[in-house]
N, C-alpha and C positions, 0 to 999 in steps of 0.2 A: 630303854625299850618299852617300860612297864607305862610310861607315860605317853608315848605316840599309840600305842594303843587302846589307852583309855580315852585320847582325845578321837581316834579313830572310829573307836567305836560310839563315843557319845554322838559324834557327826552324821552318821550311818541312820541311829536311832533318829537322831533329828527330823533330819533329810526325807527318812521315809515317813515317819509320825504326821510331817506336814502331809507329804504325797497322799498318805492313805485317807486326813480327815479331806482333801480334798477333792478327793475320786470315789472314798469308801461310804465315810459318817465321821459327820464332823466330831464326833465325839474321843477319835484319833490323838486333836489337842491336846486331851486333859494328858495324853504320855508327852506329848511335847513340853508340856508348862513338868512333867515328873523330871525330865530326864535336867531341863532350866534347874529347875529348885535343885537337884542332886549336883549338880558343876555348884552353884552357888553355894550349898554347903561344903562342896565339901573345900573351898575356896575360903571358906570361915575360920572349921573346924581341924583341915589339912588333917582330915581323917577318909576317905575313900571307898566303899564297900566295893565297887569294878577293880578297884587296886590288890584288894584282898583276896578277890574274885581268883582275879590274873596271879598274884604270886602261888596258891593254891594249886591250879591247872600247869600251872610251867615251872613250879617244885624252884622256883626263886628264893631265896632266904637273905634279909636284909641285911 
């Protein structure tokens, strides 16, 4: 569960980061290149702060 909504919401974040530098200020990007770098790491590190986020709010325990 913890992972279709972390990929859900990175998509979300995406999706609109492009929309908004495209319509808003292009300076929208620099969250699209954050949200890039934070899947990357944590793709490295297989450490998550959104993961941490989520167990936190929905009282999950590993």
């Amino acid at each position: 569960m913890i992972n279709r909504l972390i990929r859900a919401i990175a998509g979300t974040f995406i999706i609109l980061s492009v929309l908004l530098g495209m319509y808003v200020n292009e300076n929208w990007y620099w969250f699209t290149i954050f949200v890039g770098a934070n899947l990357l790491q944590s793709s490295i590190t297989k450490w998550c702060l959104m993961e941490d986020i989520l167990r936190k709010v929905f009282k999950i325990q590993d």
